[in-house]
N, C-alpha and C positions, 0 to 999 in steps of 0.2 A: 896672815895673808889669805885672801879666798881668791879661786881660782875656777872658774867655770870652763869646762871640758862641753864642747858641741861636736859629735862626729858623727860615726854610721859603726857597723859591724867590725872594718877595720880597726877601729879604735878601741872596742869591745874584746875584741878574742885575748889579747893580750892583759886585758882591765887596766889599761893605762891610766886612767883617774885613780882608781889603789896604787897602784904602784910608785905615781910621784907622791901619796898620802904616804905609805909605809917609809918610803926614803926621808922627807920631811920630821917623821916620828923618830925616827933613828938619826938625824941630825945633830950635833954639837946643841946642847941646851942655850946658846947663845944666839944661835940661827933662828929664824921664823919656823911657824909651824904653819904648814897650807890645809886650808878648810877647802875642800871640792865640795863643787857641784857638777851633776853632769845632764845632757839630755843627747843621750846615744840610740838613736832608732837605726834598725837593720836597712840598707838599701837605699837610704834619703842619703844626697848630696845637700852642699849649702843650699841651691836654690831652695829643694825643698824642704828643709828649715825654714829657710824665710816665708818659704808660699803659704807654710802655716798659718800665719798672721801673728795677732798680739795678742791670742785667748790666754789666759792661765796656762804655764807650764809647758807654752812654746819657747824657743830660745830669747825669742825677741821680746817676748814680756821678765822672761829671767830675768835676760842683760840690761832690761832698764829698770826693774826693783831690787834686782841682787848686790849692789854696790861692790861688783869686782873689780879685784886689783887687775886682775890679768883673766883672758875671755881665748884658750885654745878650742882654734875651729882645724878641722880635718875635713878634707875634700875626698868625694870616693875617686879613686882613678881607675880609671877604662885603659886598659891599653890599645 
């Protein structure tokens, strides 16, 4: 299973893309095993992922040559 991680620093501090890799690894030999990808820049929200455009190794050229199962995006929240 591949699974592409898009967030910002929130989703960094914790390294949440390892963390559902290590769980995955340590799963029942019967279960899937998830291959990540991530693209976690400090201080960018969605828009500005997207405003990046479609150059190489923005999210938006990832998610249409990576052929992912599953594509987690995180929002930065403001309070």
């Amino acid at each position: 299973m591949r699974v592409l991680f898009v967030g910002n620093s929130q989703m960094a501090v914790y390294d949440l893309p390892r963390m559902v890799e290590v769980m995955s690894e340590f799963a029942p030999g019967d279960h899937p095993r998830i291959e990540i990808g991530r693209r976690v820049v400090g201080g960018i929200g969605l828009k500005g992922h997207w405003l990046a455009g479609e150059k190489k190794g923005t999210p938006r050229d990832m998610i249409a040559t990576g052929k992912w199962d599953y594509v987690v995006i995180q929002e930065i929240f403001n309070a």
